[in-house]
Backbone as CSV, one residue per row, in Angstrom:
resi,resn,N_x,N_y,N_z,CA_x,CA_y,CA_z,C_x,C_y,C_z
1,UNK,0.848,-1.206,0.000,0.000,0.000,0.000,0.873,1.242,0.000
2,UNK,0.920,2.212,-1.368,1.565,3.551,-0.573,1.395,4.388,0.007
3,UNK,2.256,4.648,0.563,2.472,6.070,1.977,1.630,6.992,1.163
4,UNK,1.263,7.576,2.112,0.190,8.555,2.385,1.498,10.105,1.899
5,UNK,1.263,10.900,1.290,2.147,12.081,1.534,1.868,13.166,2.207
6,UNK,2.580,13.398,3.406,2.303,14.037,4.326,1.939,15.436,4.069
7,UNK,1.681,15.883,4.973,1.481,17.842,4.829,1.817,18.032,6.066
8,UNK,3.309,19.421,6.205,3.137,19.872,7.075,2.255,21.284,7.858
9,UNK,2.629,21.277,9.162,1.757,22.373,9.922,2.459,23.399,9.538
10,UNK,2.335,24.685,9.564,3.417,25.861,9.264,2.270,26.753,10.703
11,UNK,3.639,27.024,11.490,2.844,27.774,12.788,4.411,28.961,13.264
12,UNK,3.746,29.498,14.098,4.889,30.695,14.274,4.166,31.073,15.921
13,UNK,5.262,31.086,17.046,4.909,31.443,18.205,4.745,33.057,18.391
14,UNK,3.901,33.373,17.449,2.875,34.523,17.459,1.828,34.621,17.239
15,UNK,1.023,34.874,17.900,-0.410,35.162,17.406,-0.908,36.082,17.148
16,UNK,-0.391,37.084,17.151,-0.691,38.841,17.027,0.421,39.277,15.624
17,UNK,0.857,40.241,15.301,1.530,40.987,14.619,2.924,40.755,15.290
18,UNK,3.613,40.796,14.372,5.297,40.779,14.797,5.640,42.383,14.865
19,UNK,6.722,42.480,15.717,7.240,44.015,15.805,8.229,44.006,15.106
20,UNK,8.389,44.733,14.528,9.646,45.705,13.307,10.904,45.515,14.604
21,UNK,11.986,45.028,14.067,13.210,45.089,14.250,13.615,43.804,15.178
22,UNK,12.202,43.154,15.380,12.348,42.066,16.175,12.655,40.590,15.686
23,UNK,12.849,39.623,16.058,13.149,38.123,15.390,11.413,37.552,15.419
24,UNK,11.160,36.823,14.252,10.284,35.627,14.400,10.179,35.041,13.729
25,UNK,10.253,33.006,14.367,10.365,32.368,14.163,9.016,31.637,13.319
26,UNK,9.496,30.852,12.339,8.154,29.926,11.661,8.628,28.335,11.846
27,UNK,7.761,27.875,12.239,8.266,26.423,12.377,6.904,25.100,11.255
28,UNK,8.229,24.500,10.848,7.129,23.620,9.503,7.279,21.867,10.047
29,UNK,6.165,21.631,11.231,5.616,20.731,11.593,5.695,19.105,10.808
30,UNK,5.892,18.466,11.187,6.017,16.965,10.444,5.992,15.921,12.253
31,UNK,5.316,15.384,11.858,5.217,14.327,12.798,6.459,13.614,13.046
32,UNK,6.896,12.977,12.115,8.469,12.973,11.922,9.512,13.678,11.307
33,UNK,10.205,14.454,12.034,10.859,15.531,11.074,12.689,14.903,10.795
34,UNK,12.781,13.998,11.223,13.988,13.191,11.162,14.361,13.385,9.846
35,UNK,15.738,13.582,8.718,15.819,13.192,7.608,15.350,14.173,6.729
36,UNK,14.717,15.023,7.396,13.800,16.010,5.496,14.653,17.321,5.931
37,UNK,14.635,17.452,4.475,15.292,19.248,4.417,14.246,19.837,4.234
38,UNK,14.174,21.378,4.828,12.668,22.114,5.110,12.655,23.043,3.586
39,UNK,11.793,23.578,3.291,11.822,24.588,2.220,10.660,25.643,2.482
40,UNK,11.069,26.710,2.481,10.604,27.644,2.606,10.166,28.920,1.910
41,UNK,8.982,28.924,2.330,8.357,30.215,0.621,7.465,31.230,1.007
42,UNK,7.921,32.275,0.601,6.712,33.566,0.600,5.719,34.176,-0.587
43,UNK,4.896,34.511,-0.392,4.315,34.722,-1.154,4.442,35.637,-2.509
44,UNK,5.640,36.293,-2.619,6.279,36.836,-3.757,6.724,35.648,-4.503
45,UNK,7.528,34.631,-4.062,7.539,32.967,-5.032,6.815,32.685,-5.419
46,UNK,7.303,31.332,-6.291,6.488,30.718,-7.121,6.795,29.438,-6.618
47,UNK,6.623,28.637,-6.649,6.943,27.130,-5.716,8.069,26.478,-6.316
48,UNK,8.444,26.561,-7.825,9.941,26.442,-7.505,11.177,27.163,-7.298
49,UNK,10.792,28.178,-6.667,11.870,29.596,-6.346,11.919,29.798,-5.199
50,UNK,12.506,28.306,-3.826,12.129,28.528,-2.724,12.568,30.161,-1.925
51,UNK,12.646,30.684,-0.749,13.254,31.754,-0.315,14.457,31.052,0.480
52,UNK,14.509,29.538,1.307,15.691,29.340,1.700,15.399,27.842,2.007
53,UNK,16.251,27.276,2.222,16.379,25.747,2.651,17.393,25.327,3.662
54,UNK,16.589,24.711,4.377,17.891,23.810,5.855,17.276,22.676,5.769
55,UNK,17.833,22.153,6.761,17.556,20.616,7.451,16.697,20.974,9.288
56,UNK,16.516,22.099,9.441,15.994,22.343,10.560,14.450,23.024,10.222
57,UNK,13.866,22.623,11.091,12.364,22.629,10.507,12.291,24.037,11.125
58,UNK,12.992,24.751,11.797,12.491,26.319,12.036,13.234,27.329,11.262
59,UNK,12.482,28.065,11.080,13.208,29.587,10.077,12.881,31.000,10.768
60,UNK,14.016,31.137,11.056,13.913,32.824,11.435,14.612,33.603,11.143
61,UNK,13.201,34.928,10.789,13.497,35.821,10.148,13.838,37.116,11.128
62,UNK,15.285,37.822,11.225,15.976,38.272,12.000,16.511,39.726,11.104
63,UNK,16.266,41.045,11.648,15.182,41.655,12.259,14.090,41.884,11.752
64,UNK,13.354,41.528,11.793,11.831,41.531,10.738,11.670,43.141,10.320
65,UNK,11.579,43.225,9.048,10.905,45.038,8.567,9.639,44.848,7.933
66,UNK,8.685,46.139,7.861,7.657,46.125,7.304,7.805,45.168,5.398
67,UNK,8.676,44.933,4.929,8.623,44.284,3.737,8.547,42.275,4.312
68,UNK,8.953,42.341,5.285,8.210,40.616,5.811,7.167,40.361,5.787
69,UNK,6.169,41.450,5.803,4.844,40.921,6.139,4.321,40.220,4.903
70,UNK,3.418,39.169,5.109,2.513,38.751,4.138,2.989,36.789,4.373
71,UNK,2.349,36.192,3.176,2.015,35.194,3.367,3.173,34.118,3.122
72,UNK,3.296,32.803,3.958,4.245,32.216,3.854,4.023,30.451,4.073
73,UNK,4.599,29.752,3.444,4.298,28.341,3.659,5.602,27.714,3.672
74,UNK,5.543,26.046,3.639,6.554,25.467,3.858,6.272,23.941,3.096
75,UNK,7.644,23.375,2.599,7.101,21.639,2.354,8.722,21.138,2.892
76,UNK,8.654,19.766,2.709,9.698,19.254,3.328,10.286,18.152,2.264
77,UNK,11.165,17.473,1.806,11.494,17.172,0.924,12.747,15.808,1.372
78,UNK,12.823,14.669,1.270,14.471,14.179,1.211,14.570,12.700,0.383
79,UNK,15.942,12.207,0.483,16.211,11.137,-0.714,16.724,11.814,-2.058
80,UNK,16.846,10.573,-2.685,17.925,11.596,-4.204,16.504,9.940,-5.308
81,UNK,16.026,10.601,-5.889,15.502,11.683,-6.375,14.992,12.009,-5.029
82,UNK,14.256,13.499,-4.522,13.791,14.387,-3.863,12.069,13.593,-3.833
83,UNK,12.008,13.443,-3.205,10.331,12.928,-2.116,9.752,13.896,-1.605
84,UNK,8.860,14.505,-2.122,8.322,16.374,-1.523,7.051,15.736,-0.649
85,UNK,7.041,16.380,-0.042,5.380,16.370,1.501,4.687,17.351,0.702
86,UNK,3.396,17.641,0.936,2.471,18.430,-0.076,2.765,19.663,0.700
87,UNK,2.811,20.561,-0.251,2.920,22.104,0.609,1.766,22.776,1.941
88,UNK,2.269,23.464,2.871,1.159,23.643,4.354,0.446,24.506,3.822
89,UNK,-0.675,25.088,4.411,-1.546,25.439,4.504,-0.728,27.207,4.747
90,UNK,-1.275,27.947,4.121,-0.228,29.423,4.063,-0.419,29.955,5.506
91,UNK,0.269,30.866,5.869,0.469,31.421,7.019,0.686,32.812,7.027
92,UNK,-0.470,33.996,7.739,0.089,35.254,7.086,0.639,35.702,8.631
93,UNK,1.691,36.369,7.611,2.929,37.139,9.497,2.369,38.574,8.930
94,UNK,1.447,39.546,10.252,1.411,40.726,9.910,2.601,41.777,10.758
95,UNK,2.934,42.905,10.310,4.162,43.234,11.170,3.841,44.713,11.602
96,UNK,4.367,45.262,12.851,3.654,46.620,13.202,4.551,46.957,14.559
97,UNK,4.798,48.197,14.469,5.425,49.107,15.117,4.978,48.511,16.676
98,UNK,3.540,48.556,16.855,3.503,49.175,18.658,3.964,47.589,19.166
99,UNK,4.307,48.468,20.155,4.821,47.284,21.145,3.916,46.541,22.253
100,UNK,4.352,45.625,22.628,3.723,44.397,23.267,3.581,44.818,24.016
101,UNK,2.171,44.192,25.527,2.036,44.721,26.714,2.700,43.786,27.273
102,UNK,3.148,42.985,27.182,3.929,42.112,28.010,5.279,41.466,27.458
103,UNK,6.369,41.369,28.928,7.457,41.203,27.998,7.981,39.675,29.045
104,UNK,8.827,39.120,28.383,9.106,38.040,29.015,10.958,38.125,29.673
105,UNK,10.758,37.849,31.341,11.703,38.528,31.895,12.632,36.994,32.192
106,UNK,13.735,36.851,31.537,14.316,35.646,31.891,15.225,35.236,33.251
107,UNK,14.977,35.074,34.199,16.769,35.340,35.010,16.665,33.100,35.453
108,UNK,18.098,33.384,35.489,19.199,33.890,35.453,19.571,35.358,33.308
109,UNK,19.301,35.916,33.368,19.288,37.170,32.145,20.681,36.436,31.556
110,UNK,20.324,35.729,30.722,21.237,35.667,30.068,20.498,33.929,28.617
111,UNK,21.182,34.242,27.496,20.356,32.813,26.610,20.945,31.477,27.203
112,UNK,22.165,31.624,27.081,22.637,30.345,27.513,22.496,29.510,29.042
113,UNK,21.940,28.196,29.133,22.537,28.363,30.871,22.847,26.297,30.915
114,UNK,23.826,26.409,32.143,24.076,24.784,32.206,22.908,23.665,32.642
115,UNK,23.216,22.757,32.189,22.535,22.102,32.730,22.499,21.491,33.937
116,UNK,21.334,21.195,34.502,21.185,20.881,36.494,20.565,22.547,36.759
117,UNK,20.905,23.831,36.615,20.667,25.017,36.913,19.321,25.358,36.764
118,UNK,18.697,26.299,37.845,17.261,26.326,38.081,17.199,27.653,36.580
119,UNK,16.012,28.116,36.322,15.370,28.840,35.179,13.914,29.502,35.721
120,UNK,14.124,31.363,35.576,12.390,31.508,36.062,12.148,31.983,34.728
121,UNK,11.578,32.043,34.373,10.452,33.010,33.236,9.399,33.295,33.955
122,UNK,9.424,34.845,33.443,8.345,35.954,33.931,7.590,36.759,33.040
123,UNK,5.849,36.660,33.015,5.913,37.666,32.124,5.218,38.770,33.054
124,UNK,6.139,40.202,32.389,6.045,41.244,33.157,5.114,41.783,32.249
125,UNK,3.881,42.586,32.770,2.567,43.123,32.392,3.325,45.032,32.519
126,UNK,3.025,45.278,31.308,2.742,46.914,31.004,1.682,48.004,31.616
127,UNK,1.037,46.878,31.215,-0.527,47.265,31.435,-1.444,46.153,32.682
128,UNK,-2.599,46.688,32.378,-3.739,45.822,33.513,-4.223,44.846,32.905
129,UNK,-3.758,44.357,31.888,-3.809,43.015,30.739,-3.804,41.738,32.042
130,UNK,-4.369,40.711,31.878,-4.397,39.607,32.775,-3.949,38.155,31.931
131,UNK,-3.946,36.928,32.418,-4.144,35.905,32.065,-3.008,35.509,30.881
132,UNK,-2.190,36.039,31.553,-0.325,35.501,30.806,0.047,34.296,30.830
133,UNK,0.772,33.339,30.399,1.278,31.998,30.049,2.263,32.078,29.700
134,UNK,3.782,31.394,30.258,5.264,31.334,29.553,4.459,29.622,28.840
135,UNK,4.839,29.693,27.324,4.516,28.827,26.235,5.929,28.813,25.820
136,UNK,6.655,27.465,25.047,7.667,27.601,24.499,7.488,26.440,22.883
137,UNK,8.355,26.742,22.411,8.711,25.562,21.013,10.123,24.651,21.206
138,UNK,9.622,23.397,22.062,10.956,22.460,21.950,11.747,21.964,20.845
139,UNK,13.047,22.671,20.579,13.520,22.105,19.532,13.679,20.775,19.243
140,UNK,14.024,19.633,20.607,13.797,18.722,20.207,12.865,17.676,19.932
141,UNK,11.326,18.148,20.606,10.351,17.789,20.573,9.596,17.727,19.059
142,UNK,10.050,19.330,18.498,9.244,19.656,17.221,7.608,20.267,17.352
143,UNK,7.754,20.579,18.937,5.984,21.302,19.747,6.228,22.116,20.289
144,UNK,4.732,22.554,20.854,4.782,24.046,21.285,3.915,23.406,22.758
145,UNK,4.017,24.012,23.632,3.262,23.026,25.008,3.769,24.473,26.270
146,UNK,2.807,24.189,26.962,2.886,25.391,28.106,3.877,24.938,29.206
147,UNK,4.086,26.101,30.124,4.820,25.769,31.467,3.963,24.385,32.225
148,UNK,2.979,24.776,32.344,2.365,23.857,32.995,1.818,22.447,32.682
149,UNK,2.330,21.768,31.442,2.463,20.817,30.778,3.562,19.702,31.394
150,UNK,4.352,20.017,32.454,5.047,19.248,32.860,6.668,19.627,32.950
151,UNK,7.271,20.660,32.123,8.277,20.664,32.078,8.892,22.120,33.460
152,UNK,7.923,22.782,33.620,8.267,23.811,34.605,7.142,24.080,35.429
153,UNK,6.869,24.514,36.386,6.003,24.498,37.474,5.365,26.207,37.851
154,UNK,4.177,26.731,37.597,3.572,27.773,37.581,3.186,28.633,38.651
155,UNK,3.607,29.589,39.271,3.023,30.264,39.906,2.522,31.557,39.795
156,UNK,1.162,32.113,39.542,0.770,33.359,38.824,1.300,33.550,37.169
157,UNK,2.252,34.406,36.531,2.587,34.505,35.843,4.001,34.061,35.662
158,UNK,4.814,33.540,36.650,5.959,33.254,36.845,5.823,31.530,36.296
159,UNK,7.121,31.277,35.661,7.754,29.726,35.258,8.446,29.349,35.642
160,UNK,8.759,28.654,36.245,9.930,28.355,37.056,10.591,26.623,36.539
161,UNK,11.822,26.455,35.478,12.424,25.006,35.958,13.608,24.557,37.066
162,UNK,13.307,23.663,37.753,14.136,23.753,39.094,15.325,23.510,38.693
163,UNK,15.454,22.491,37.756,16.631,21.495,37.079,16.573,21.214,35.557
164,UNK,17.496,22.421,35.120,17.578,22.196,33.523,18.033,21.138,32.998
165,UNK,17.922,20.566,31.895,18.217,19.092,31.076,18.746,19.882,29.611
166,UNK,18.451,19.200,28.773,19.113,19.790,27.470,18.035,20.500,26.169
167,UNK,16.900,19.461,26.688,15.706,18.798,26.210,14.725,20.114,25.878
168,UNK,15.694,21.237,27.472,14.888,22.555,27.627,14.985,23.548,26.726
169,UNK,16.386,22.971,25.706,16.581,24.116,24.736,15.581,24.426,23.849
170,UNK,14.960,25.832,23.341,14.059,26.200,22.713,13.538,27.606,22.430
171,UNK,12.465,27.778,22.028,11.568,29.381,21.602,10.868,29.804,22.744
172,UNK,10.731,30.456,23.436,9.850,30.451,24.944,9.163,32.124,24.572
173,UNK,8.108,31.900,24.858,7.390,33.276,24.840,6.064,33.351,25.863
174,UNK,5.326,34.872,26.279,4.268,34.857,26.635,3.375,34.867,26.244
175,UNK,2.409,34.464,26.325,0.888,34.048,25.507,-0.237,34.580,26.837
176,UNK,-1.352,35.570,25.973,-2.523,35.844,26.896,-3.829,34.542,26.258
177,UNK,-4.900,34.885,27.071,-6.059,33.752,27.044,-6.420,34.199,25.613
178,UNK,-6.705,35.357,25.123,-6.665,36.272,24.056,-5.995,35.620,22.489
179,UNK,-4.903,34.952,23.137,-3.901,34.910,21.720,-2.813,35.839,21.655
180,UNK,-2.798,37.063,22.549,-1.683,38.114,22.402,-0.343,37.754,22.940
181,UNK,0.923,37.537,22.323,1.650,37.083,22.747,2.871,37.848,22.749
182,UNK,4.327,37.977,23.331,5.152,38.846,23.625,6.102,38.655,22.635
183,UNK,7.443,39.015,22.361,8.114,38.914,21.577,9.142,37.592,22.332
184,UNK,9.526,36.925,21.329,9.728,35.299,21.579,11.562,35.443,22.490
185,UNK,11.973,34.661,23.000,13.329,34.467,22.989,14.338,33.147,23.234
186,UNK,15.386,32.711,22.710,15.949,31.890,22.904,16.588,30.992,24.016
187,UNK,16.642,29.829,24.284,17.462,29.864,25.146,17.869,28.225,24.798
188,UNK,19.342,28.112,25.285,19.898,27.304,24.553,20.637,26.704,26.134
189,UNK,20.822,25.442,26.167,20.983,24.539,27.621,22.165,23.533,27.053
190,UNK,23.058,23.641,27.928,23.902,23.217,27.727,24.713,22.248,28.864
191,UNK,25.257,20.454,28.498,25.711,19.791,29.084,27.480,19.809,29.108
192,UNK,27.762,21.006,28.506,29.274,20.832,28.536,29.946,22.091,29.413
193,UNK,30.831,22.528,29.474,31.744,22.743,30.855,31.652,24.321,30.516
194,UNK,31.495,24.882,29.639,31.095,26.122,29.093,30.399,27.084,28.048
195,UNK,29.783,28.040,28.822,28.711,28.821,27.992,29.032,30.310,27.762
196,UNK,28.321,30.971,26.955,28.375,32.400,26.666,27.275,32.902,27.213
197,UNK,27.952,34.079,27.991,26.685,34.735,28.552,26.152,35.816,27.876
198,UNK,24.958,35.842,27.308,24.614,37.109,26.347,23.638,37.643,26.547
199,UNK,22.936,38.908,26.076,21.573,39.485,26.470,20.638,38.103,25.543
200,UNK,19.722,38.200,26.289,17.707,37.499,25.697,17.334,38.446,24.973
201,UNK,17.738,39.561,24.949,16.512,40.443,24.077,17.927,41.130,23.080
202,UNK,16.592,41.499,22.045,17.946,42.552,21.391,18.489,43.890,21.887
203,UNK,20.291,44.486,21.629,20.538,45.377,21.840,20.332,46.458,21.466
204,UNK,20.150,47.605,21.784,19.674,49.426,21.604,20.772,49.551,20.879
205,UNK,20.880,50.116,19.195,22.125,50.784,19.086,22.611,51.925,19.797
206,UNK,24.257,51.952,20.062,24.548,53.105,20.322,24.664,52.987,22.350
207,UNK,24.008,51.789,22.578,24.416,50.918,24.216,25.497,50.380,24.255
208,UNK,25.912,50.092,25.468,27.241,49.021,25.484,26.863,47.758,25.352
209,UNK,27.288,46.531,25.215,27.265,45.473,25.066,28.294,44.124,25.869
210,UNK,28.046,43.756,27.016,28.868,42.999,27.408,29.085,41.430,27.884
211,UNK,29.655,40.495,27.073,29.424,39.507,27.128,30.576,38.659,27.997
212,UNK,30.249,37.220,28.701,31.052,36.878,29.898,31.028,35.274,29.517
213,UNK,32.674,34.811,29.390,32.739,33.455,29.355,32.649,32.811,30.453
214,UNK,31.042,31.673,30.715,31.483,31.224,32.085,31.448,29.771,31.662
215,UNK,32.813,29.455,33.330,33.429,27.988,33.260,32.430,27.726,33.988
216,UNK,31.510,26.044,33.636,30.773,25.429,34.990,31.325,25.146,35.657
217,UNK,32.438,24.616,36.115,33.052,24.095,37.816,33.202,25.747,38.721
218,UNK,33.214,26.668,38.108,33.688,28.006,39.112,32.536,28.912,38.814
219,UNK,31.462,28.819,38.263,30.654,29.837,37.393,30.965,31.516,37.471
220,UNK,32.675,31.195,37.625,33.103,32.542,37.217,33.561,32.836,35.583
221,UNK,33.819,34.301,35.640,33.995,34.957,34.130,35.949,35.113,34.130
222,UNK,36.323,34.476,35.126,37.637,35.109,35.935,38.712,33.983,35.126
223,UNK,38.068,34.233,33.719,39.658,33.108,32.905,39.880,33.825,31.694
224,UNK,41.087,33.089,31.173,41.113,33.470,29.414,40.066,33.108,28.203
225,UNK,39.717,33.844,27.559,38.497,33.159,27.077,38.899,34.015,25.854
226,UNK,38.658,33.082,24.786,38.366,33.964,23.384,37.038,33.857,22.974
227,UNK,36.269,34.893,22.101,34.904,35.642,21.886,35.386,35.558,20.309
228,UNK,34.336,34.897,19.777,34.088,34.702,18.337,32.747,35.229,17.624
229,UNK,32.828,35.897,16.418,31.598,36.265,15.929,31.645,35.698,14.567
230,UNK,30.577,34.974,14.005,30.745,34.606,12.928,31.216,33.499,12.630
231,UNK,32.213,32.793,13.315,33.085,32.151,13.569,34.518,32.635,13.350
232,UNK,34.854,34.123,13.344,36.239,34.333,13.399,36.130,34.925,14.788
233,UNK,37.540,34.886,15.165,38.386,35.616,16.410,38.111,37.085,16.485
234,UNK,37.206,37.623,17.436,37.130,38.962,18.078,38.107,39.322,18.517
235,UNK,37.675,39.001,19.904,39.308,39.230,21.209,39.523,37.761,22.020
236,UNK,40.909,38.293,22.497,41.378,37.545,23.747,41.569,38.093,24.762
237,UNK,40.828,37.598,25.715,40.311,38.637,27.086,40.771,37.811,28.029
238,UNK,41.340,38.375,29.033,42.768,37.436,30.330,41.115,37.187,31.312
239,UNK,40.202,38.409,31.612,39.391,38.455,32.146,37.949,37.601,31.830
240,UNK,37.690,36.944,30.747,36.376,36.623,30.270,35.673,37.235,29.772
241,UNK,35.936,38.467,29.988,34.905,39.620,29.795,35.182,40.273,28.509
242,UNK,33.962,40.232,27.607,34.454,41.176,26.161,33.257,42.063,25.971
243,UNK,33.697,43.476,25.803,32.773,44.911,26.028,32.712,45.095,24.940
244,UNK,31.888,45.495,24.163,31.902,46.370,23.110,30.912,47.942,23.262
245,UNK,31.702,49.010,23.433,31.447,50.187,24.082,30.250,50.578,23.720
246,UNK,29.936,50.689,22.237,29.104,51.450,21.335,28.774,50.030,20.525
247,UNK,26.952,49.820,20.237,27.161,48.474,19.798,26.152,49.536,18.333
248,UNK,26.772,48.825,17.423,25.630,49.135,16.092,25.328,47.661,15.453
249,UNK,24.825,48.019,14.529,23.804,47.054,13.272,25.556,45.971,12.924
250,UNK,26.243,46.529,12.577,27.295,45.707,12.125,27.628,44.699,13.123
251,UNK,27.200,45.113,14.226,27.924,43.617,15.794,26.575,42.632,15.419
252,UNK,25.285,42.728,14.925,24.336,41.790,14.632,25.681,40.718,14.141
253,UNK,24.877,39.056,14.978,25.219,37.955,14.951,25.482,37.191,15.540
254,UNK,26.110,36.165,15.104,26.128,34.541,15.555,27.912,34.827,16.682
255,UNK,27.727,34.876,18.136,28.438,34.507,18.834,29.047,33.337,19.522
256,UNK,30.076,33.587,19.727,30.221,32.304,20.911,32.192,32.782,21.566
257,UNK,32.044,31.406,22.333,33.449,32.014,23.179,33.931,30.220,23.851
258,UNK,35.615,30.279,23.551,36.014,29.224,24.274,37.557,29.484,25.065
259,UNK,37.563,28.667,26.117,38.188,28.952,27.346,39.317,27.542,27.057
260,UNK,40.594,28.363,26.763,41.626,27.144,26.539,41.784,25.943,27.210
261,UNK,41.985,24.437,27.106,41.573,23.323,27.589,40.707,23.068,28.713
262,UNK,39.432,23.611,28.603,38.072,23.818,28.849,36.858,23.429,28.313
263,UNK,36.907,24.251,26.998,35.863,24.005,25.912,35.423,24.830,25.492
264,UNK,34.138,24.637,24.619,33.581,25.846,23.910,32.208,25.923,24.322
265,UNK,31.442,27.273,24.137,30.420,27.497,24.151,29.453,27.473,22.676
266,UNK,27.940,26.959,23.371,27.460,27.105,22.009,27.020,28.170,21.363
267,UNK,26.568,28.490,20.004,26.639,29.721,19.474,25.309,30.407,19.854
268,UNK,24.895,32.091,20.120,24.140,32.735,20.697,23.646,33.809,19.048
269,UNK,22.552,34.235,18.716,22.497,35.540,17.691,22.083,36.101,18.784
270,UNK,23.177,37.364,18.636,22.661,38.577,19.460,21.947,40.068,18.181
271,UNK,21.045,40.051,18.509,20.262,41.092,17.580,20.245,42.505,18.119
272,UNK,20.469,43.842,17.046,20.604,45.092,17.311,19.188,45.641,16.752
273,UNK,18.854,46.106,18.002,17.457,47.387,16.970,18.029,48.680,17.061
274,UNK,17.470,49.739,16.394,17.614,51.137,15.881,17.447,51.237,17.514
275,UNK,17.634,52.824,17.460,17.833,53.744,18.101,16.262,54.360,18.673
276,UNK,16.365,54.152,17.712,14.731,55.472,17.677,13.753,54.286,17.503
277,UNK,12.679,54.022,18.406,11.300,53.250,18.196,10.442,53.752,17.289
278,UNK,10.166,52.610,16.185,9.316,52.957,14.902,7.797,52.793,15.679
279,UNK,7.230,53.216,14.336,5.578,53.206,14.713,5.026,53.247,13.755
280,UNK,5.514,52.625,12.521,4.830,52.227,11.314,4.021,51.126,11.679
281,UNK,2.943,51.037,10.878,1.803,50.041,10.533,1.845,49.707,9.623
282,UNK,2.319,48.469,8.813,1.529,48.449,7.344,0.089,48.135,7.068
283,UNK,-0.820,48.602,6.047,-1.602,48.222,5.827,-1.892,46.651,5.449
């Protein structure tokens, strides 16, 4: 009998409008996502003119501008000849200046953290808005499932995991009863001997910027550590510590940092917004 050809879900941990200068993620669903390369399309394509292709079923678009908005799908594809899943069901991302009433407050403040180490997520209210939820997207799961699903333990608006695993790495955001949800952020869990400590949210141009290699046996910043962007050599810092005084659009990217016969940390995108808060709408 032949296989059925699948269709994936195409979903994005937003339910509201994305904000200008911010990251968001689309993720293209498969029950089994083992093995397929993802493909990805907007609605200016034509279905064989994908916009990009990986092997990771999430795509993010980093800093989103008013020209992101509009409609987007996904299919999944693998084997030689190429085995395509039927294309998802479209997905429209609308994008807009005002900002969220709620923001999601991470501590320990920082993306990376070891594993065994406790984790709160908070979402902090602007406004007299009620009925907040820390929701996340397990990368290794391939789902989206609440705090209170088992993996972290709820009190009011607060998330709390006592004892991180690896399992925890993922998209974590706030979600109201509404559907209104906050702007998403990373966090990446790690079983090896060192991490990069970086901001959760993006940087203000024209702020300082300061990032800290920490060893797990001392969870100090108090070693030699080299700071990589891109994958080339920044600095070599006696201290751990690498500043960058004045941060602009050009420091946007893929970080990381390793501590001589120690190890390495895994890689962090640290994102820059403007200066000045927009307040465009598109129609």
């Amino acid at each position: 009998m032949r296989e059925e050809t699948p269709k994936p879900e195409l979903t994005s941990g937003l339910k509201d409008a994305a904000l200008i200068e911010n990251p968001v993620t689309l993720y293209c669903n498969l029950k089994q996502s083992a093995g397929w390369r993802f493909y990805w399309f907007k609605h200016t394509q034509t279905p064989e003119s994908e916009t990009t292709t990986d092997t990771h079923s999430s795509c993010t678009i980093r800093p989103v501008s008013v020209s992101d908005g509009g409609q987007y799908w996904c299919r999944a594809g693998r084997g030689d000849p190429v085995y395509y899943t039927h294309y998802s069901d479209a997905l429209w991302v609308n994008v807009t200046g005002t900002s969220s009433p709620v923001t999601l407050i991470v501590s320990p403040s920082r993306s990376q953290h070891f594993t065994t180490d406790s984790l709160s997520l908070i979402c902090e209210e602007q406004s007299k808005s009620t009925g907040w939820r820390v929701r996340r997207y397990s990368l290794s799961e391939s789902k989206v499932s609440d705090c209170s699903s088992g993996w972290g333990s709820v009190t009011g608006s607060t998330c709390s995991i006592s004892s991180l695993i690896t399992t925890d790495t993922g998209v974590y955001w706030c979600e109201s009863e509404s559907g209104g949800s906050c702007n998403p952020v990373n966090i990446t869990v790690h079983n090896g001997p060192v991490i990069l400590e970086s901001p959760v949210h993006p940087v203000t141009e024209g702020n300082p910027l300061t990032l800290h290699c920490l060893y797990r046996n001392t969870k100090s910043s108090d070693l030699t550590a080299d700071f990589y962007k891109d994958g080339l050599l920044l600095q070599n810092q006696t201290t751990g510590e690498m500043i960058i005084p004045t941060v602009s659009k050009s420091d946007e990217g893929l970080y990381h940092c390793t501590i001589p016969e120690k190890g390495e940390s895994p890689q962090s995108w640290i994102s820059v917004r403007g200066e000045k808060a927009l307040t465009v709408t598109p129609q």
